[in-house]
C-alpha positions in Angstrom: -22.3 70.5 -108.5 -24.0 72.6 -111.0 -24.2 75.7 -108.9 -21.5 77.5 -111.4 -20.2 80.3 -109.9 -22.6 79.9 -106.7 -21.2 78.3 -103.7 -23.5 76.4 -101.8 -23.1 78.1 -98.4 -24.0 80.7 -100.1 -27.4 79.4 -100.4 -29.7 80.2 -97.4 -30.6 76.7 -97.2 -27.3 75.7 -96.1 -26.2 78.8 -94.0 -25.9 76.5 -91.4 -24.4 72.9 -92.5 -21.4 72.1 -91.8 -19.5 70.6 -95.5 -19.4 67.4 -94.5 -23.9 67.9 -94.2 -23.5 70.0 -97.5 -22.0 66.8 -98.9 -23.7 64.3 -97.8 -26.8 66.5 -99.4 -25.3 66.2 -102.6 -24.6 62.5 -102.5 -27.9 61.8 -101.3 -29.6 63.2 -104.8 -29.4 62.7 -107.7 -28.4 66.0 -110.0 -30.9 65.8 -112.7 -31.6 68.2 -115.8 -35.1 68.9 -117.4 -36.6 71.4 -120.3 -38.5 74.2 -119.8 -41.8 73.5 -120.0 -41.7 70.0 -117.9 -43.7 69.8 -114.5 -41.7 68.3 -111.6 -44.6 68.1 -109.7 -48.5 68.0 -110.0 -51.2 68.9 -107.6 -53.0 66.3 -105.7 -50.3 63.7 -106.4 -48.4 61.7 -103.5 -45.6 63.1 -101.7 -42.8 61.2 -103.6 -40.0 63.0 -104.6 -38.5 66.6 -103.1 -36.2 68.8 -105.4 -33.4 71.1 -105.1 -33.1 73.7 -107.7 -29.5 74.2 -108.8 -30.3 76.4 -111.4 -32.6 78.1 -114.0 -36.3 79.0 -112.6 -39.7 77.2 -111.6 -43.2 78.1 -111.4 -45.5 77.4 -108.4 -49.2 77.2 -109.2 -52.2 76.5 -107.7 -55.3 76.0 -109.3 -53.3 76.9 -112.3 -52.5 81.1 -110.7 -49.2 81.7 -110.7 -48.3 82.0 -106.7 -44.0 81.8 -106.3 -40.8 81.7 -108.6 -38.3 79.1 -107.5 -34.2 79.6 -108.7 -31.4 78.2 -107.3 -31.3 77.2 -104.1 -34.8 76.8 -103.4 -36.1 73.7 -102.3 -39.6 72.3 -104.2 -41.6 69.5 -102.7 -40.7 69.7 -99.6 -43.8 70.3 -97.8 -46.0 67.2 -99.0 -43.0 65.3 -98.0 -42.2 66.4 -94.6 -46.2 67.0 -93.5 -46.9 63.0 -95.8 -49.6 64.9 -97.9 -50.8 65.2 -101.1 -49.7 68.1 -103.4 -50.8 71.3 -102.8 -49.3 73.0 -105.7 -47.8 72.2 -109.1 -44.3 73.2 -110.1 -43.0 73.4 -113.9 -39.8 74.9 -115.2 -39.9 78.3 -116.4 -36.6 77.7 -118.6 -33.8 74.5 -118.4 -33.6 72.9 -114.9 -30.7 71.4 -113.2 -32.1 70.0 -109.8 -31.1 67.8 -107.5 -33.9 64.9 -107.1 -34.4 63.0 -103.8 -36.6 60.5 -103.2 -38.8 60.3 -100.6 -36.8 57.8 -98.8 -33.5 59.4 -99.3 -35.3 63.1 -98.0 -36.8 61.3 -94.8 -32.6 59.8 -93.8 -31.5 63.3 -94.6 -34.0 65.5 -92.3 -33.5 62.6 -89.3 -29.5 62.3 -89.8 -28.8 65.9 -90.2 -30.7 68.6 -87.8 -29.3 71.6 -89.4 -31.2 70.4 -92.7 -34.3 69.1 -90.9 -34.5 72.9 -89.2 -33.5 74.6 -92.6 -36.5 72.8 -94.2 -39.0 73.2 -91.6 -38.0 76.9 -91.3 -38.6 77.0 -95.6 -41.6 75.5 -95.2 -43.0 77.8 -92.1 -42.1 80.7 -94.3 -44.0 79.5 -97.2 -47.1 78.7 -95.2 -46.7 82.1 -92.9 -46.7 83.7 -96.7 -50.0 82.9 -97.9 
């Protein structure tokens, strides 16, 4: 895990899982690393891939305005995958990334196998939506 000093129950996405969820999480993704500068995500693309910042920061745009900062621990993508829509925003690293990529499928097995993670991301996403 790249979460250096951070643990991950510290993270308010996994308040709530047990280790065993925490680690089947982490096996489920692949921990990936990408430059500032690089855009994980575009608008108005499919829903293919969800992210899990581990560290450094992201920006959230729409329409190219700067709307939300991702760091560690957030979670990027989700909402396209979970609601099977396009993009709605696009997301490119504000400095060096270390993420943890899922696939789509890989997202899906994780939100119906673990409850804890399906009600963490459905709570991310109604604060996200309930913010704007």
């Amino acid at each position: 895990m790249a979460l250096g000093r951070t643990s991950p129950r510290d993270l308010p996405l996994f308040a709530e899982l047990s280790g065993r969820d925490i680690r089947d999480i982490f096996r489920a993704g692949e921990e990936v690393s990408v430059p500032a500068g690089w855009s994980l995500i575009l608008e108005q693309t499919p829903p293919d891939a969800a992210y899990l910042i581990l560290s450094g920061t992201a920006a959230v745009r729409e329409k190219g305005q700067e709307i939300a900062e991702l760091g560690p621990g957030d979670i990027a993508g989700e909402v396209a995958v979970r609601k099977n829509t396009l993009r709605t925003a696009t997301v490119t690293a504000k400095s060096r990334l270390q993420l943890l990529h899922f696939t789509r499928e890989k997202f899906d097995d994780l939100t119906r196998r673990l409850p804890a993670f399906r009600d963490a991301i459905d709570a991310t996403i109604a604060e996200r939506r309930g913010g704007r």
